[in-house]
C-alpha positions as a printed Julia matrix, in Angstrom:
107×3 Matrix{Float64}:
 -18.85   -1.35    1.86
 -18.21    2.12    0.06
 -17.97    3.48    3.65
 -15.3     0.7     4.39
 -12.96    1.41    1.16
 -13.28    5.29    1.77
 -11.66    5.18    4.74
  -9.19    3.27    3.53
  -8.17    5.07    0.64
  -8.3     8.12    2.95
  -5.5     6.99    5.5
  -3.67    5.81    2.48
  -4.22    1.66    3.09
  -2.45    2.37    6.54
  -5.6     0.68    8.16
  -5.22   -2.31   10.0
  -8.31   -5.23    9.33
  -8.81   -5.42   13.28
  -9.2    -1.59   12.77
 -11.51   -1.73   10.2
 -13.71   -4.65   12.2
 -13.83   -2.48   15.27
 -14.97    0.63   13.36
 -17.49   -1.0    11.51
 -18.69   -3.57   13.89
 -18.12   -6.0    11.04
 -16.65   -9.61   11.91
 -13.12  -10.07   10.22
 -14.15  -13.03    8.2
 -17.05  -11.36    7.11
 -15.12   -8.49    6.12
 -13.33  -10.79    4.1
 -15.98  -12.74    2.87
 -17.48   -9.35    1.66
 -14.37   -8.04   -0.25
 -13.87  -11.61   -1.97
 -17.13  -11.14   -3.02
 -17.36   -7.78   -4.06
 -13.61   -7.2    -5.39
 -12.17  -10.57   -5.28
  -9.58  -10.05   -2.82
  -9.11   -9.9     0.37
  -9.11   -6.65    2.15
  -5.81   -7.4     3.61
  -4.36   -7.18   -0.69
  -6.58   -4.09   -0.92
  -4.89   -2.25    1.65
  -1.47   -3.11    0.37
  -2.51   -2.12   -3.06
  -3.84    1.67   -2.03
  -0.76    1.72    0.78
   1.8     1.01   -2.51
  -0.57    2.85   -4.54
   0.08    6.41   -2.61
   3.39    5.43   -1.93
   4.66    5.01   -5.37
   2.22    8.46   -6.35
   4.6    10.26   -3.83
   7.86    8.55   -4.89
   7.24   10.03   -8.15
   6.26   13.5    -7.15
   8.55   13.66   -4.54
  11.62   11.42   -5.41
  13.3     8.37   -4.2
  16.18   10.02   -2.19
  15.87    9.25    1.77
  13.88    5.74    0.91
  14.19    3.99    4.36
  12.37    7.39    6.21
   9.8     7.47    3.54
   9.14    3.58    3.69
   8.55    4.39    7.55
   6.2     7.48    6.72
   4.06    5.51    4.16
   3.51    2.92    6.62
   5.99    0.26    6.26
   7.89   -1.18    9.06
  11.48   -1.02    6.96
  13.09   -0.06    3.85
  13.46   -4.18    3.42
   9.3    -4.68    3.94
   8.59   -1.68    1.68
  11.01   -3.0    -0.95
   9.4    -6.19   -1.02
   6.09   -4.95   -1.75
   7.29   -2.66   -4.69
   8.8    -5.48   -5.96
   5.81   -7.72   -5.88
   3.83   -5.09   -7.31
   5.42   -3.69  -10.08
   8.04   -6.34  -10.82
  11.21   -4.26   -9.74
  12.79   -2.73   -6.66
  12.79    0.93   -6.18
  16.56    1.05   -7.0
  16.18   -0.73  -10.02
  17.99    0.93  -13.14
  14.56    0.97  -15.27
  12.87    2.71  -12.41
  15.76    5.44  -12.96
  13.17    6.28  -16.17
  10.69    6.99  -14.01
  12.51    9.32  -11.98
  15.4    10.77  -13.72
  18.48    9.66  -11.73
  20.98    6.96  -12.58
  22.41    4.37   -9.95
């Protein structure tokens, strides 16, 4: 199991579950069996956290100009998907003025 989260902290949570079955030899449901167990969420949510995770680290070293090419390089399929996620898990969209605290920069 340490194995299985290694890797995916390593490529960032851009790891697909099929991915992680194949490498592994591990049966998807067990996989997810294993992580409810273990962490108490599926390893789907686990790769979404550590994908927003690294994406929000960079964000804030590296700012939130050029959003829709970043959202592609973190691993999102559009600005709209990646904006959904940061929203669900922080409570406010990238562009939001309170995030402006974060980085400095105004609307």
């Amino acid at each position: 199991m340490l194995r299985i989260i290694d890797e995916i902290m390593s490529k960032e949570g851009n790891l697909s579950i099929k991915e992680i079955s194949q490498t592994y030899d591990i049966n998807s449901r067990q996989l997810e069996r294993l992580f409810n167990n273990l962490l108490g969420f599926s390893p789907k949510k686990f790769t979404n956290i550590i994908r927003f995770f690294y994406a929000f680290k960079s964000l804030m070293k590296n700012g939130f100009n050029e959003l829709s090419l970043k959202a592609l390089g973190f691993g999102y399929y559009d600005q709209a998907h990646f904006n959904k996620e940061f929203k669900k898990f922080s409570n406010f969209t990238p562009t939001d003025e309170v995030m402006s605290f974060f980085y400095n920069i105004k609307k």
